[in-house]
C-alpha positions in Angstrom: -7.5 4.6 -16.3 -5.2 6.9 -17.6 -4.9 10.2 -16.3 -1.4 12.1 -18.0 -0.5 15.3 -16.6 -1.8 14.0 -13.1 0.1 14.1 -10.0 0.2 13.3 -6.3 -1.6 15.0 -4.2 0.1 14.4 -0.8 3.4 13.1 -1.0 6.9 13.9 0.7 10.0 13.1 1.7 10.3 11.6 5.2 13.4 13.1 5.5 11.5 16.2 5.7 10.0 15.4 9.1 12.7 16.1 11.4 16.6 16.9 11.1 19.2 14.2 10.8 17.4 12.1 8.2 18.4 10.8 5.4 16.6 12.0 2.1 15.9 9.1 -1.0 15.2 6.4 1.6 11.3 6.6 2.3 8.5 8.5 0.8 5.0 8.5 1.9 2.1 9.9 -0.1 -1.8 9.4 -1.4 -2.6 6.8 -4.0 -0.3 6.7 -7.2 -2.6 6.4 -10.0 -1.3 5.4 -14.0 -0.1 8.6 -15.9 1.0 10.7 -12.7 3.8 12.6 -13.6 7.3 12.6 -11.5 7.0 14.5 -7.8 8.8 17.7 -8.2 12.0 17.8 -5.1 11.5 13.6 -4.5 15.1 11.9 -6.1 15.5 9.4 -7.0 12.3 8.5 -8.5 10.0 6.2 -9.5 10.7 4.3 -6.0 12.3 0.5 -6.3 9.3 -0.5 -3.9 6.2 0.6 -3.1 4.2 -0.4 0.0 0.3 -0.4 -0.6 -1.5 0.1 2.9 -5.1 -0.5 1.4 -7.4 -2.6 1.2 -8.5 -5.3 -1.8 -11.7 -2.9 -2.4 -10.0 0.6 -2.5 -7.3 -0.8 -5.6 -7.2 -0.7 -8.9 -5.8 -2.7 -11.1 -2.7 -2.5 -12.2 -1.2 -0.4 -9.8 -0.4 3.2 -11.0 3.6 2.5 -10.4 3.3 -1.2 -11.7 5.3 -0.7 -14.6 8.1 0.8 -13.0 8.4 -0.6 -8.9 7.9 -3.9 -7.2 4.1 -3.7 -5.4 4.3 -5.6 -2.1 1.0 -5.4 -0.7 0.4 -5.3 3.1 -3.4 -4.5 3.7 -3.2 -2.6 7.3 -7.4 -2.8 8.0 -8.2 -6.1 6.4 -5.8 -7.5 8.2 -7.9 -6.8 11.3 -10.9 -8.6 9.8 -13.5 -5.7 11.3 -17.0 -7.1 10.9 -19.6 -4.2 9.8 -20.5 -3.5 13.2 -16.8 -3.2 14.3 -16.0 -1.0 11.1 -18.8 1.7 11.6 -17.8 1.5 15.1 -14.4 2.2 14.4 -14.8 5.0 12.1 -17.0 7.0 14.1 -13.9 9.5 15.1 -10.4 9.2 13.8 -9.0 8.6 17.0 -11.3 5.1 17.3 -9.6 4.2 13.5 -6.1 4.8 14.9 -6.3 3.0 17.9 -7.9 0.0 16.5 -4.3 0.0 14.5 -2.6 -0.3 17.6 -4.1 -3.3 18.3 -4.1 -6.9 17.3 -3.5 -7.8 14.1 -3.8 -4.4 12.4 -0.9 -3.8 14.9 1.3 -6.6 13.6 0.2 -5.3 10.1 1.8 -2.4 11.3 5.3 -4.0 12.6 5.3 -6.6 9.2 5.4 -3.0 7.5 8.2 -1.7 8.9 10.2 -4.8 8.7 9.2 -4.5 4.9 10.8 -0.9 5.4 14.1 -2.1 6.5 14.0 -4.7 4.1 13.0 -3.8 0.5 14.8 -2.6 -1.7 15.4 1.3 -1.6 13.8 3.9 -1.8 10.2 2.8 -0.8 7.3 4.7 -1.3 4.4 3.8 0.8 1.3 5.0 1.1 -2.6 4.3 1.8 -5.6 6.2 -0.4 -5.7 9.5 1.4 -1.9 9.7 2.7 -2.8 10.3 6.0 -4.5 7.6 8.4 -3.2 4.3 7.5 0.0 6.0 6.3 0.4 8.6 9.0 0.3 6.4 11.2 2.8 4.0 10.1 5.0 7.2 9.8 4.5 8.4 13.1 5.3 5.0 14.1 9.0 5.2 12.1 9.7 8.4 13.5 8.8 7.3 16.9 11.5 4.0 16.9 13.8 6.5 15.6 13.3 8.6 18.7 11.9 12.1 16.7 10.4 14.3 19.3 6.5 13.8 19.5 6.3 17.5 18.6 7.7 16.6 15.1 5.7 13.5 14.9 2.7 15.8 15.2 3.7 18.0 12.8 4.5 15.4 9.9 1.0 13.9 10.6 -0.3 17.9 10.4 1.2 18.8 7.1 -1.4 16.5 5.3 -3.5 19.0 5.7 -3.4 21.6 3.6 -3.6 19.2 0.8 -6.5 17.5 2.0 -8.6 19.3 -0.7 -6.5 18.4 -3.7 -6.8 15.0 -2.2 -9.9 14.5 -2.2 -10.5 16.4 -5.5 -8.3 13.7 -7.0 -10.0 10.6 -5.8 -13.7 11.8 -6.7 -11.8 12.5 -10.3 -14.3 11.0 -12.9 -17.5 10.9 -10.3 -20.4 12.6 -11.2 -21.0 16.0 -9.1 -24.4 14.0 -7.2 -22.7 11.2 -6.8 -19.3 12.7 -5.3 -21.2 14.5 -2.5 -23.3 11.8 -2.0 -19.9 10.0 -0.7 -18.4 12.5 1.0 -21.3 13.7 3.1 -21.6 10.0 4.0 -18.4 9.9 6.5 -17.7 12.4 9.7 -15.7 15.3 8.1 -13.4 14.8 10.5 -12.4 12.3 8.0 -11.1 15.4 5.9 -8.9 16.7 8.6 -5.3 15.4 9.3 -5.9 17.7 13.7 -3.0 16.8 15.9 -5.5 15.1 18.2 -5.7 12.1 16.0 -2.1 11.1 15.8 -1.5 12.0 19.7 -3.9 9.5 20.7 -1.4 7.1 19.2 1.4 8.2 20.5 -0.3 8.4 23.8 -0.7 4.7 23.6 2.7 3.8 22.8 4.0 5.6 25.4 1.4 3.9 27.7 2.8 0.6 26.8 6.4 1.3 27.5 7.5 3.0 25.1 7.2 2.6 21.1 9.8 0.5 21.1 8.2 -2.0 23.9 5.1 -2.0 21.9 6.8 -2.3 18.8 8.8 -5.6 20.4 5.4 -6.7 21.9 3.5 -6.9 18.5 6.5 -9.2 17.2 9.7 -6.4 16.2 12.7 -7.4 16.6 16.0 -5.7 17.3 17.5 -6.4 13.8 14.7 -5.1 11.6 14.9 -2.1 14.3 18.6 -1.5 13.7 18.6 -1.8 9.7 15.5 0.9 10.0 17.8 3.2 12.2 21.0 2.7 9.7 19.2 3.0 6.6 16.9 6.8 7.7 20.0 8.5 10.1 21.8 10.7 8.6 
């Protein structure tokens, strides 16, 4: 579908996370869909590559930015397989959803990402449906192997939001009024909150395996990928 005059919701510059990064390299945001226009303050744009953290169900088809970037798709939460007992178990709270993506093959999902960071061709936009779980967390995960402090790690994952409403105002775009608050009374609202409480949890974990980088190298990084990340985002 079509939707002209339409724009992100939730998108920015990773650069603007902490000082001494390099602007035009990565951008993280919600779901393009067809017809959005151009991000005001994001150059250059459209991205060569974008990075789609969803799963099969939540696409559409084509791609919003299909006509103008190369899709790689790298679906973070399939990955992990989650049965329906394990999925509502893991979405009871967002620190449960964020964890399981430390873990297992969501994790390696996670490391295949950034090696798809360090290798695509620039810039490379990557993003989930919201902008904030699945992609937060892979940005908090960037900025951690690039050794931002935690307290701007935090912050980046915060600054979703404010534009939680327009988010969600965007994906329920075309649903009937019933059938929108139907679906979003169905989830925790929690869901609709981007609290630093969510993302710590994660950090807490990589810093309770060694360090980001020794979880990174346990969940098969390596130090070239690591190194071509570093040179590509410092400034």
């Amino acid at each position: 579908m079509t939707t002209e005059g339409s724009c992100l919701a939730n998108v920015r510059d990773m650069a603007d996370a902490a000082p001494g990064l390099r602007a035009g390299v990565y951008y993280r945001s919600d779901a393009p869909a067809e017809g959005d226009s151009a991000p005001e303050g994001l150059n250059p744009w459209p991205p060569a590559t974008v990075l789609d953290l969803r799963g099969a169900q939540e696409k559409g088809r084509p791609h919003g930015l299909a006509a103008e970037s190369r899709i790689v798709d790298l679906e973070i939460l399939d990955e992990a397989n989650l049965t329906g007992e394990q999925a509502r178990a893991t979405l009871e709270s967002l620190e449960a959803l964020y964890l399981h993506m430390t873990e297992g093959a969501a994790a390696r999902a996670l490391v295949s990402a950034v090696h798809e960071l360090a290798s695509d061709e620039l810039p490379v936009l990557f993003h989930c449906s919201v902008g904030k779980d699945r992609t937060g967390v892979l940005a908090a995960l960037v900025l951690s192997l690039l050794g931002v402090d935690r307290e701007r790690i935090v912050a980046d994952y915060c600054a979703t939001g404010p534009h939680m409403e327009a988010v969600i105002a965007r994906m329920m775009r075309g649903l009937s009024t019933e059938f929108a608050q139907a679906a979003l009374s169905s989830v925790p609202p929690e869901v609709f909150a981007a609290p630093a409480h969510a993302i710590e949890v994660v950090l807490d974990r990589w810093e309770g395996a060694g360090g980001t980088h020794a979880w990174y190298l346990d969940n098969g990084g390596d130090e070239d990928t690591l190194a071509t990340l570093k040179a590509r985002l410092l400034a």
